[in-house]
N, C-alpha and C positions, 0 to 999 in steps of 0.2 A: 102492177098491183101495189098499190099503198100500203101504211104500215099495217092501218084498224083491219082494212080488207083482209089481210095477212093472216094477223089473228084469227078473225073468225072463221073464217075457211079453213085453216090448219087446226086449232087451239085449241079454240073451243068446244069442236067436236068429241069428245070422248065417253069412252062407257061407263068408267067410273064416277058414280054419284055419290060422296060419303057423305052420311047424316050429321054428321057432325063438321060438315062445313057447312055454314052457315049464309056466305056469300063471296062467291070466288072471281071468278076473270070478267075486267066490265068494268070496278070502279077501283078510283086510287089505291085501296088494300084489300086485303082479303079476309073476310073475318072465318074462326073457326070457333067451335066450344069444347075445353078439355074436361074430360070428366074428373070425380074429385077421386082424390089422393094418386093423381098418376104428375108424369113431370116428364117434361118436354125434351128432346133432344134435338138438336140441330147442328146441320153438317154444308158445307158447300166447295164445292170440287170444278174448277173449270177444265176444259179440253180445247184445245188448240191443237190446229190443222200444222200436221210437221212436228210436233212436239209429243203429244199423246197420241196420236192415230198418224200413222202413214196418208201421204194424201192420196193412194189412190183408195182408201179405206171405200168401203158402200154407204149410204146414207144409211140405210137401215142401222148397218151395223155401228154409226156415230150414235145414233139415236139411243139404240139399247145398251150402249157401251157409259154412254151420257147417266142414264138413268142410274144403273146398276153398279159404278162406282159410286155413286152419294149413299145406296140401298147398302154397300157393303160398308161404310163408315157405321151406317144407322145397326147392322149387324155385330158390328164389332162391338158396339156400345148395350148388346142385351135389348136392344129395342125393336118395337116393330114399326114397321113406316107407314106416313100416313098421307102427308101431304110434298107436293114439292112445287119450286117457283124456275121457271124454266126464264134463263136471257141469251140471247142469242144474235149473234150476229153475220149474217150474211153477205156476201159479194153481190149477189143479185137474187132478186126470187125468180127459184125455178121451181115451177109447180111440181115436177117428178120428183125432182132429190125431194124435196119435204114430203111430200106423201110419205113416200121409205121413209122417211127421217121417223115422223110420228109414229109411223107402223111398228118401228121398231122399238120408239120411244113407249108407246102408248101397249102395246103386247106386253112387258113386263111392268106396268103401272098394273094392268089388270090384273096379271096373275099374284100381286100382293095387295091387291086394293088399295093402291095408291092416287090420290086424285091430284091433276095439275091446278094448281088454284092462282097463278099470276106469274109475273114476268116481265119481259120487255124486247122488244125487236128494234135493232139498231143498223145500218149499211156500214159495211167494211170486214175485214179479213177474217174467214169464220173461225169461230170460236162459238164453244157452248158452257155456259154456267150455272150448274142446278144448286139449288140451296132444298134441301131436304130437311124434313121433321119427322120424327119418331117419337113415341110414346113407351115408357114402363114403370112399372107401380112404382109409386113415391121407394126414393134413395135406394132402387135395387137396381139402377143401371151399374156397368161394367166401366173400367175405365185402365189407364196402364197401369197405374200406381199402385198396384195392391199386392203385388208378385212379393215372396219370400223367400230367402233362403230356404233350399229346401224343397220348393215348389217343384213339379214336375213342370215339364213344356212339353206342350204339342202342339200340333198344326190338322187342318183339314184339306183334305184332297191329297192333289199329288201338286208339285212343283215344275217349272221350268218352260213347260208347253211353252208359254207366249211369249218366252224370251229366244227361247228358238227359233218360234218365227218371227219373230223380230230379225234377228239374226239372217236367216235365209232372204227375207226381201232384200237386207243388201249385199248379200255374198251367198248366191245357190250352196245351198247342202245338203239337201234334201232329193232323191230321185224319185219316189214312190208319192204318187199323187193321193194316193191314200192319205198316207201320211201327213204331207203336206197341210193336208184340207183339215185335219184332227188338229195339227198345232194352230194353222190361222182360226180354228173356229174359237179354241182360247183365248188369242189375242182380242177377237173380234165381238165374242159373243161369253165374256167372263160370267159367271153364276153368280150373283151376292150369295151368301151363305146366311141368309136370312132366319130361317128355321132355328139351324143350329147355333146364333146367338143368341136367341130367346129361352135355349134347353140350358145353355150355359151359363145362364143368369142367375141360375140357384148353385152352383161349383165354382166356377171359374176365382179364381182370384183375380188376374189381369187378365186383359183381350185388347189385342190390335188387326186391321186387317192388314196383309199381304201386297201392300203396291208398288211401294221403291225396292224392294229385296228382303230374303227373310231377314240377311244378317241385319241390313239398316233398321229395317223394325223391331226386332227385337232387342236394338237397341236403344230405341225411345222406350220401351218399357223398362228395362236397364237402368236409364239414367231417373225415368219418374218414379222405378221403385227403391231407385240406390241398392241395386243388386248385381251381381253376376250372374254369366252363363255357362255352362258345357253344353254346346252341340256336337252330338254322335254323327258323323256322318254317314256309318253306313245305315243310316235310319231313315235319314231325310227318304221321303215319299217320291220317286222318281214314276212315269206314267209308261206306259207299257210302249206307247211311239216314242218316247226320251231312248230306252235302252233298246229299241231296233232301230235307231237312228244309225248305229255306226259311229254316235260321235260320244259315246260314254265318256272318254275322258274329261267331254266339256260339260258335262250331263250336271255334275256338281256346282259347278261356276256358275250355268243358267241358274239354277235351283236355289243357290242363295243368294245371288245378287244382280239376276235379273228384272226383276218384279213381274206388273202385271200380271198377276195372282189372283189376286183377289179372293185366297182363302182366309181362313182365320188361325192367328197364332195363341195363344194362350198358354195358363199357367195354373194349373191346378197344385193342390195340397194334396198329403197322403191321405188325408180323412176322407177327403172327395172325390178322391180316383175312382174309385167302384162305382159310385154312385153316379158319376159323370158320364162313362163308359157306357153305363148300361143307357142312360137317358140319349145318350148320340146315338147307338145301337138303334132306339127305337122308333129315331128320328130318319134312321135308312142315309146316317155319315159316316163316312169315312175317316179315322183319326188315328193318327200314326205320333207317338211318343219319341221324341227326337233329341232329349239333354234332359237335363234342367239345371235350377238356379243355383247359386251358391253365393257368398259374399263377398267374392273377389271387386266387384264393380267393373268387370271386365268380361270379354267375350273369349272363349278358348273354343278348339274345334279339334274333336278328337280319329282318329280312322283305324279302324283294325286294333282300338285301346292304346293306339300310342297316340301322341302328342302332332297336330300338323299345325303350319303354320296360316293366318289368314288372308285368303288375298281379295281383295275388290270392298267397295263399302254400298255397294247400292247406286242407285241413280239419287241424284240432287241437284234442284235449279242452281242456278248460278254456280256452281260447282268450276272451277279451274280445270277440273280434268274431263 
């Protein structure tokens, strides 16, 4: 099967039709129309076989994994998504991996009205690249810079699932298949927190998503808002398989500097607490209050209200360690 063949038999098929795309997969670009006073966001995220997914990962779950990391940048930013440009490159076409690939890709395009509108398919070592767009009312996206002294932090969900299984595919720790199957589904199959960035676009001062580790992200908000932090630790949000795992001591280490999260961290104000709280409450999230900011320009991490010390910084490419 050739490239075009490719396309149209995988691509092009899908259910979402948004009215405000104007002319999508076909010709050299894609045109769309924004309505007035809203402003654009845009995000692009690649995935690499061995680096972000284990290779023996499903198609399905590349697909949905593909999508709903660029959905969760678009999340973090107070926006909702709208469009995305999908490029990829393959080793060989196999009719079955792509079917799951899209299946998977194209089930959470649906479930946020997202439409695929361009792209590119290319032979060689696979990898996936989505460039996403989102939409919210002119200058009321979210961004890191905005955190204060002062500021509450919290986070959504719970932490650490996916670094755990991370963890178990290369060293078993895990004996309860149960189990097991509850952290790979994290890994495999993360949530954007889509909703709950759009409720926190009237509170939030900063928002970041959850990928490289909470401690590493909450230090890009950190250094963009020229702040510090206190993280509580016995606060951090741990998941009811984290603490039957038996491996509670490591429970904390996954949690903040494993990644693959893909919840949202944020920082609210005292004014906006109540109001924030209530508007997540009705959004059916979970949000769990973990520190907050102060002026030190530095990160501290506190346990039982003494002082511990920090260890790990997150995952980073090129990174020496």
């Amino acid at each position: 099967m050739k490239e075009f063949e490719l396309i149209k038999n995988f691509f092009t098929e899908q259910v979402v039709k948004r009215k405000d795309v104007l002319l999508g997969i076909g010709d050299d670009c894609a045109v769309v129309s924004i309505a007035e006073n809203q402003d654009v966001v845009v995000t692009t995220d690649t995935l690499v076989a061995g680096v972000h997914f284990p290779l023996g990962t499903s198609p399905k779950a590349i697909g949905h994994k593909a999508v709903a990391v660029n959905l969760s940048d678009i999340a973090a930013m107070g926006a909702k998504p709208s469009w995305i440009s999908l490029a990829i490159t393959l080793p060989e076409v196999n009719d079955d991996w792509l079917t799951d690939f899209c299946a998977g890709a194209f089930e959470l395009c649906e479930y946020y009205n997202v439409q695929l509108i361009g792209g590119d398919t290319t032979q060689g070592p696979l990898s996936i690249t989505i460039t996403a767009q989102g939409l919210t009312p002119e200058g009321k996206y979210l961004s890191r810079s905005g955190a204060k002294s002062g500021d509450w932090l919290y986070v959504t969900g719970e932490l650490g699932d996916a670094a755990l299984a991370l963890r178990h595919l290369k060293e078993p720790l895990l004996t309860e298949d149960a189990l097991i199957e509850q952290v790979q589904r994290k890994l495999d199959f993360p949530k954007p927190r889509v909703l709950a960035g759009q409720a926190l676009r009237e509170y939030a001062s900063a928002a970041i998503d959850i990928s490289d580790g909470l401690l590493a992200d909450l230090g890009h908000i950190c250094q963009a808002s020229s702040v510090g932090a206190n993280v509580v630790l016995d606060a951090v949000p741990l998941s009811e398989t984290m603490t039957k795992s038996q491996l509670f001591d490591d429970a904390i280490n996954y949690a903040l500097n494993g990644g693959d999260d893909y919840e949202l961290l944020f920082t609210v104000s005292e004014d906006n607490k109540v109001g924030m709280e209530t508007a997540l409450s009705h959004a059916g999230v979970k949000i769990t209050c973990i520190g907050q900011m102060n002026a030190s320009q530095t990160i501290s991490t506190t346990l039982n209200n003494k002082p511990v010390p920090i260890k790990g910084l997150g995952f980073q490419h090129f990174s020496t360690k």
